[in-house]
N, C-alpha and C positions, 0 to 999 in steps of 0.2 A: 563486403564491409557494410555496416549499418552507416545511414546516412543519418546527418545531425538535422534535427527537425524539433518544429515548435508547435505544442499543442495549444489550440484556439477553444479557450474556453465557451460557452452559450448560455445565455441569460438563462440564470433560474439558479499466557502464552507461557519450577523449569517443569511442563510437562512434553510426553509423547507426542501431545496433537493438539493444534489449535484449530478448530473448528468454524468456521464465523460464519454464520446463517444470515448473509447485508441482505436478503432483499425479497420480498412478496410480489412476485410479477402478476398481470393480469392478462387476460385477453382484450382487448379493444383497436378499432380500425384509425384510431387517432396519430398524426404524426408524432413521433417521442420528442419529447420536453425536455428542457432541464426542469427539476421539482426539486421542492422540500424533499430533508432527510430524516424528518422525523420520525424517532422508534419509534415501531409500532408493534403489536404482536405477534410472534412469530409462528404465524400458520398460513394455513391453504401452498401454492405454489412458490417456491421460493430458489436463489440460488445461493449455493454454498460453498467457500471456500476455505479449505483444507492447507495447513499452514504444518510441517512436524520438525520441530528445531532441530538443527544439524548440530554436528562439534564443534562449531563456534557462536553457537546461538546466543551463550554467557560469557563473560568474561568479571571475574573478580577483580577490583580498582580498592587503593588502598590500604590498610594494615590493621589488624587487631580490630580493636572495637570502634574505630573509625572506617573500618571496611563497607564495601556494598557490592553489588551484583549491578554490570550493565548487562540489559536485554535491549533487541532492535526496537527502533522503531520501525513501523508501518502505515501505510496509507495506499486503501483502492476508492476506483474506480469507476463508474460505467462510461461507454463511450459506443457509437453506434461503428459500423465495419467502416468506414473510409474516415476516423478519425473526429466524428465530434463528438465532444465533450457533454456528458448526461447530467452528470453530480457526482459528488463521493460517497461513497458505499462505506466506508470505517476508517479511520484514523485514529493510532491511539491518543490516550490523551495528553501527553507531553505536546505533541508537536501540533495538536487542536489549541492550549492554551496559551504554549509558550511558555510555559513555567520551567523553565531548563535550571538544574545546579551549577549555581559560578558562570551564570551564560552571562556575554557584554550587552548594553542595554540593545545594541539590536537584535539581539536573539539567535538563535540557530538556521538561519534558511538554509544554512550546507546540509543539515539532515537529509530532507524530504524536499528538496529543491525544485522539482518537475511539481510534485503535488500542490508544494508552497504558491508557486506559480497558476494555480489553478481557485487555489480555496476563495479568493475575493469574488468571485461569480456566485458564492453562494450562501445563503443566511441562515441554514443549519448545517448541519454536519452528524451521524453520527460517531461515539469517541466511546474511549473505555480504557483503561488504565491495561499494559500489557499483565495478563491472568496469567495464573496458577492454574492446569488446570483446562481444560473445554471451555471456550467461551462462544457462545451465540447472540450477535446483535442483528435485531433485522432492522430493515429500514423500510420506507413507504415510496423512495425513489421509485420504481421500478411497479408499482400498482398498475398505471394505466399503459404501460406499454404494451403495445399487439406483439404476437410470438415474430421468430426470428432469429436470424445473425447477431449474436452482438458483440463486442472486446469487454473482455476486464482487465484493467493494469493496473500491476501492484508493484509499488516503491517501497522498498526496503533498505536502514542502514542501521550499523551499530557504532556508537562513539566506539572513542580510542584502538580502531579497529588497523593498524600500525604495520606495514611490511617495508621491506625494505626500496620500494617507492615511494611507498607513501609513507614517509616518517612525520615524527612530531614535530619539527620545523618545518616541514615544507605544506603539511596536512592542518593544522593545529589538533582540536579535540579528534575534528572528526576522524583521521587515519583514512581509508579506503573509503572512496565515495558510494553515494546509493547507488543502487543495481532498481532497472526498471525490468519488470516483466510483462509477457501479456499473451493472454488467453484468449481463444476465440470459442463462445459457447452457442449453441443453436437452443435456443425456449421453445417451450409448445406442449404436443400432449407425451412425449415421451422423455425419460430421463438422459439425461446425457453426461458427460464429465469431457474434460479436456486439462491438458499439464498449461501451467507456466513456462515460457520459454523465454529467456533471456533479449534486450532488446536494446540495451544500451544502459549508460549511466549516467546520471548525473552532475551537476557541476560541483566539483571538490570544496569551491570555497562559498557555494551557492550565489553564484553571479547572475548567473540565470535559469530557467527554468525548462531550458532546453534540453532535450534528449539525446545525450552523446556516444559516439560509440564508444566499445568497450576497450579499453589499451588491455595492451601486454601485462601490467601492473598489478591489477585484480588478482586475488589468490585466497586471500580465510573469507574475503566477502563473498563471496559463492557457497560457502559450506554456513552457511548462518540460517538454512532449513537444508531440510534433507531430500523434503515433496512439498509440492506446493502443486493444488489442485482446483478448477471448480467445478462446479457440478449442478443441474439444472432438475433440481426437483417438482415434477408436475403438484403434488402432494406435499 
């Protein structure tokens, strides 16, 4: 069983495939940092994570010409192998702004609860509105880091995402909480890839920011991508 644990922050998509290119790593002997997440251009070595909506990536809300399409939100990562925290690698932009439809004046933290809990340690971010489509953001986190071990975790949920736990009274918008994943990637001079692998969820009504394990309950929030990858490109 996963054990319930809390990440210590450190000062400093309908298409096939979402793509997101977070990060230009470097070589250097320096100890890693938290840093600025400022895009930057996306070349030389970088890592990239491969996102491919599953059957419940969408969901249609409402009727006729008041209708609309929910898609998840998202938010990763870096974090070194025994847990601390680098900066965030992407977050869409919904749960970066807080601009939620019909949300109460305090906002959404049941979303992205673990990440919400994290994002005050840092004074950028990068964000990007969930795409149509391949999308690539890089970031400059990840420049001076020397090669190595490192985690990606990536928090994903979808409102209204409703099973017969988690219903609309006992859930409110959100239905089924975020699902935490996390990859372990080796940087340096050769390519590498590694899956996502489940690691707990979220708090339901976003109480806290803690990583819980995963109940019995869970069921369409697991099929809300199909692969989820990253991949350590020297090039």
């Amino acid at each position: 069983m996963i054990r319930s644990f809390r990440r210590c922050a450190v000062p400093g998509l309908t298409a096939l495939a979402l793509a997101i290119a977070l990060l230009s790593l470097g070589a250097c002997g320096a100890t890693p940092k938290a840093r600025d997440t400022t895009a930057m251009p996306q070349t030389g070595s970088r890592l990239e994570v491969r996102l491919v909506p599953g059957p419940h990536y969408t969901a249609r809300r409402g009727f006729g010409p008041f209708g609309y399409t929910v898609q998840p939100q998202a938010a990763a990562w870096l974090e070194t192998v025994d847990g601390r925290y680098l900066g965030t690698l992407f977050v869409t932009e919904k749960a970066k702004t807080r601009r939620w439809m019909a949300a109460p004046a305090r906002g959404r933290p049941e979303a992205l609860p673990v990440w919400e809990g994290l994002r005050n340690a840092e004074a950028e971010v990068v964000s990007a509105a969930t795409a149509k489509g391949e999308t690539r953001i890089a970031s400059s986190l990840g420049s001076a880091l020397p090669p190595g071990r490192y985690v990606v975790m990536l928090e994903v949920n979808r409102s209204y995402d409703w099973n017969e736990t988690y219903t609309k009274s006992n859930s409110g918008v959100n239905g089924q909480p975020s699902l935490v994943y996390r990859a372990e990637v080796l940087t340096g001079s050769a390519a590498a890839e590694a899956a996502f692998n489940l690691v707990g969820q979220g708090a339901v009504d976003g109480a806290d920011g803690i990583i819980h394990p995963v109940d019995a309950g869970i069921t369409t929030a697991l099929a809300l991508y199909s692969a989820m990858t990253v991949r350590w490109l020297p090039e």
